[in-house]
C-alpha positions in Angstrom: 12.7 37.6 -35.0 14.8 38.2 -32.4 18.8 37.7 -32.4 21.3 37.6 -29.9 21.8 41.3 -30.2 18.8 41.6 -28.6 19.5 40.0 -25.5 18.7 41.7 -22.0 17.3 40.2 -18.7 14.0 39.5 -18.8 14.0 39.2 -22.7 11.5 35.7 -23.7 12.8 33.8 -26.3 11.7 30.5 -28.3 13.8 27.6 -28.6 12.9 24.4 -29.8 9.3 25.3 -29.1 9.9 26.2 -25.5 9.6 29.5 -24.1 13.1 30.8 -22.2 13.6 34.0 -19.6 17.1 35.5 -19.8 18.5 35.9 -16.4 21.8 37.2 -16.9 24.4 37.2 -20.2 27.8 37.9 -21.2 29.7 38.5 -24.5 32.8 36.5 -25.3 34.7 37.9 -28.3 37.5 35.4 -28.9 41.4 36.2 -29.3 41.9 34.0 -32.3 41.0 35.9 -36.2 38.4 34.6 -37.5 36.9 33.1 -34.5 32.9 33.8 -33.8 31.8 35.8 -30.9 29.8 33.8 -28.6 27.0 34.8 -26.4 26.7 33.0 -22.8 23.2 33.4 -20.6 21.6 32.1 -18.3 18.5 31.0 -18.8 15.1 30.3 -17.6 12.8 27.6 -18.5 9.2 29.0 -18.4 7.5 25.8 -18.1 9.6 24.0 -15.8 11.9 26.9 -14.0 15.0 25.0 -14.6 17.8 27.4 -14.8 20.5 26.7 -16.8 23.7 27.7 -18.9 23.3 28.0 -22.9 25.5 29.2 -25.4 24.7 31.1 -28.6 26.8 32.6 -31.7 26.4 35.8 -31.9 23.4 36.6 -34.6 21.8 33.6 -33.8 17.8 34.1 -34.1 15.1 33.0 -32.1 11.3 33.0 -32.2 9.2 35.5 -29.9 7.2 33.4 -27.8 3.4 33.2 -27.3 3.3 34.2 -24.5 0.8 36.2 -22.5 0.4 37.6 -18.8 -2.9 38.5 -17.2 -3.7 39.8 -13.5 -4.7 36.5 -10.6 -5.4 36.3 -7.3 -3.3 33.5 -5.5 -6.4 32.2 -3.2 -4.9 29.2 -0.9 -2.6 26.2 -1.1 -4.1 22.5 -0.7 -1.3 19.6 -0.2 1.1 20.1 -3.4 -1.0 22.6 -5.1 -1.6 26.2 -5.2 -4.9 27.6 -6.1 -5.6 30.8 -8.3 -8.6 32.6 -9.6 -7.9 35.2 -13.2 -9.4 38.4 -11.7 -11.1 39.2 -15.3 -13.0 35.9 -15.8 -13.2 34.7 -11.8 -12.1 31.2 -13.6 -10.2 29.5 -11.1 -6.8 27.2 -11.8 -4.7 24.9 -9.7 -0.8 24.7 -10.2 1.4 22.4 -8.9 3.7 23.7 -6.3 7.1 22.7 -7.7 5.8 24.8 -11.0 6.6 28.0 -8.8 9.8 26.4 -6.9 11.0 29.7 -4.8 8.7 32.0 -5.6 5.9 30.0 -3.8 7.4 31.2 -0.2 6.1 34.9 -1.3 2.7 34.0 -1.7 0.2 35.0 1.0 -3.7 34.2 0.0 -5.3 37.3 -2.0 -1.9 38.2 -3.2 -2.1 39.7 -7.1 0.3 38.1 -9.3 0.8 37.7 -13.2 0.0 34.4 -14.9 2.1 33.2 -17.9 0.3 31.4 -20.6 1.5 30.1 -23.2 0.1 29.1 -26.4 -3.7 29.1 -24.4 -2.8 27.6 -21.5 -1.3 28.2 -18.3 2.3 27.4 -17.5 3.3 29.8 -14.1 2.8 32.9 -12.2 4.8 36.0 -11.6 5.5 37.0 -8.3 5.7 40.7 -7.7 9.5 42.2 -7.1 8.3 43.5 -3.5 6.1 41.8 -1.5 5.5 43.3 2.2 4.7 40.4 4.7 4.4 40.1 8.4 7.3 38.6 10.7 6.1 35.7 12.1 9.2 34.3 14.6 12.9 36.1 14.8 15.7 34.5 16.6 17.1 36.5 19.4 20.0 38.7 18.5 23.2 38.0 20.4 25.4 40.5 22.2 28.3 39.7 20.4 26.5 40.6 17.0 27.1 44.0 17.2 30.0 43.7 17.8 31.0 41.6 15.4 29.5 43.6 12.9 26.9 41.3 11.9 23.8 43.4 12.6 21.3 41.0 11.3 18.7 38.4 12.6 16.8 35.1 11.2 13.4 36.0 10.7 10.4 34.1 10.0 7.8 35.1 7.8 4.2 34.2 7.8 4.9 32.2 4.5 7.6 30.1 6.3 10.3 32.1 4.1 13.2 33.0 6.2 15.4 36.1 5.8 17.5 37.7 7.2 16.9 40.9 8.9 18.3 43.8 11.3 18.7 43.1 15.0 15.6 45.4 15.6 13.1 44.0 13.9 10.5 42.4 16.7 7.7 39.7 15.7 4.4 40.8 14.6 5.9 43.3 12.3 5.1 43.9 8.6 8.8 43.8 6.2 9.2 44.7 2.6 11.2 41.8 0.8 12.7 41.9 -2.6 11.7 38.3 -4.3 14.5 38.6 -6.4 17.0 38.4 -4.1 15.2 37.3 -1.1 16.2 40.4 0.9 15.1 42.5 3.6 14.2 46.0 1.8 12.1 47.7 4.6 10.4 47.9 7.6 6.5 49.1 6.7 5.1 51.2 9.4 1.3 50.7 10.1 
């Protein structure tokens, strides 16, 4: 059993019979005696991805989850939906691609990801936290952006994902992004 005292990001929990990611969280301890201390997170629906705002008293319990990862190979999207092949079993799986939302824009075909089943069957994929992809188009940088201080650029990637990235960057170029954040980490040299 796990309780609200356990609570850090990433952390799966139960509730009603569907399986939550904590995002982020915060502790309120009220002013009035007497008062219970309430637990505020963000939360993550694992079947859906809806993110959303609960709140817990503190020592509430929740289940564990069933949940289990193992390694796939993202192989192509068709239409709406993304195709995937378990690297253990070379079973191959279709997922819609609103399932992912965001996370879809990091996917380039033979990318390795996590899968996320739950109770037997598959529900999502995990995307890694850095993903290195190759600038497909940037904008050009105006003169005034140094000056300004705004040293960054529009870039897109060969996914279609835009980000932004420094002035110096040049198409055809391979970037490190963060999929957490969306962010330009690196330039990869090759």
């Amino acid at each position: 059993m796990l309780t609200t005292s356990d609570f850090k990001k990433g952390l799966r929990i139960e509730i009603e019979n569907v399986p939550y990611a904590i995002l982020d969280y915060t502790v309120q301890t009220p002013s009035a005696r007497g008062s219970a201390t309430l637990v505020k997170a963000k939360v993550r629906n694992i079947l859906t991805g809806a993110v959303f705002d609960k709140t817990f008293k503190s020592g509430e319990k929740f289940e564990e989850p069933d949940l289990q990862m193992r390694q796939v190979q993202y192989l192509y999207a068709e239409g709406e939906d993304l195709h995937f092949m378990d690297t253990e079993t070379y079973e191959q799986f279709t997922l819609p691609h609103e399932r992912l939302g965001d996370l879809a824009q990091w996917l380039v075909e033979n990318t390795n990801v996590r899968s996320v089943l739950f109770r037997g069957s598959v529900v999502g994929v995990e995307v890694p936290q850095f993903v290195e992809l190759r600038v497909r188009e940037v904008e050009p940088a105006a003169k005034s952006d140094t000056a300004s201080g705004s040293q960054t650029k529009s870039a897109t990637l060969e996914t279609g994902a835009v980000v932004r990235v420094p002035i110096y960057l040049k198409e055809g170029e391979t970037i490190e992004v963060d999929t957490s954040t969306g962010r330009f980490v690196k330039r990869i040299n090759r």
